[in-house]
C-alpha positions, 0 to 999 in steps of 0.5 A: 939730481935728475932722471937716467938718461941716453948719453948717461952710459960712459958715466954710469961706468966710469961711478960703477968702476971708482965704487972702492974695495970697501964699497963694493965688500958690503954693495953688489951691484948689477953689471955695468957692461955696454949693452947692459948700461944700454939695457938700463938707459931704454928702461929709463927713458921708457918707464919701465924702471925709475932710475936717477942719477946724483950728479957733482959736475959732470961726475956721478955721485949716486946711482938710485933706482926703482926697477919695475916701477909699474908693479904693485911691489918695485924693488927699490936700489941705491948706490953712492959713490965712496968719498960721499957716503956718510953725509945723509944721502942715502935716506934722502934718495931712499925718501925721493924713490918712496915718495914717487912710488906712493905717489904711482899708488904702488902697494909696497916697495922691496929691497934687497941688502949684503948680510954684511952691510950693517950701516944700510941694514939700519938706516933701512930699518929705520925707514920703517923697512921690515926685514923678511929672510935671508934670500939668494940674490943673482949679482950682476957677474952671476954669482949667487949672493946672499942677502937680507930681503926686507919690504915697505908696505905703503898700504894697510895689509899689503904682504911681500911676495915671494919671487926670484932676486935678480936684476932685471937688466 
């Protein structure tokens, strides 16, 4: 495991094109175009967002972020490739990015998952994630999706803020 880095881009996209039909039925991810890897490699390297990789060789198995670190609320993300999902990853990647933003003394953390995405949705819950609303969601090729907004506060009292959803990249 290690942090997004310049170099990355040809491999975040050849993880982004093996996601399978399954994967990508419950998981909806941002674009994986050039300039938008670019875009996500700059944001890395200059701490706007935390974002890592999983890696198995020179491969990509996971894709996990922490878009907007520096705001009281990041939004929290994580993507797993398909022949490794099913082994425990995504609650020790959700614990590595919630364990980071308290450490940044962020006040909460969000998240937004598929309506239809049952395994996600209960493994968030478990995780002491409260489910807000159904919300709209802009996916990285513009459609507009609708999702479960759900929220960690990391302090007594804190409140998710209403806000538009899309990827900042």
């Amino acid at each position: 495991m290690r942090k997004l880095r310049a170099g990355d881009g040809p491999a975040l996209q050849r993880y982004h094109a093996g996601l399978g039909p399954e994967t990508r039925a419950v998981f909806i991810p941002h674009a994986y175009d050039d300039a938008t890897v670019a875009r996500m490699i700059a944001r890395a390297e200059d701490g706007t967002d935390l974002a890592c990789v999983l890696l198995a060789g020179k491969d990509i198995v996971a894709y996990f972020f922490m878009w907007n670190m520096a705001d009281p609320v990041p939004l929290l993300g994580i993507g797993i490739a398909d022949h490794y999902q099913g082994r425990g990853l995504g609650a020790q990647l959700m614990k590595i990015l919630i364990d980071d933003a308290r450490a940044a003394d962020r006040d909460g953390v969000e998240l937004t998952t598929m309506l239809t995405n049952a395994r996600a949705f209960a493994l968030y819950k478990k995780v002491g994630f409260q489910y807000i609303e159904d919300v709209d969601n802009v996916a990285g090729d513009g459609r507009v999706v609708r999702e479960r907004w759900m929220f960690l506060p990391l302090k007594p009292g804190v409140k998710p803020v209403r806000r538009e959803h899309r990827p900042p990249v």
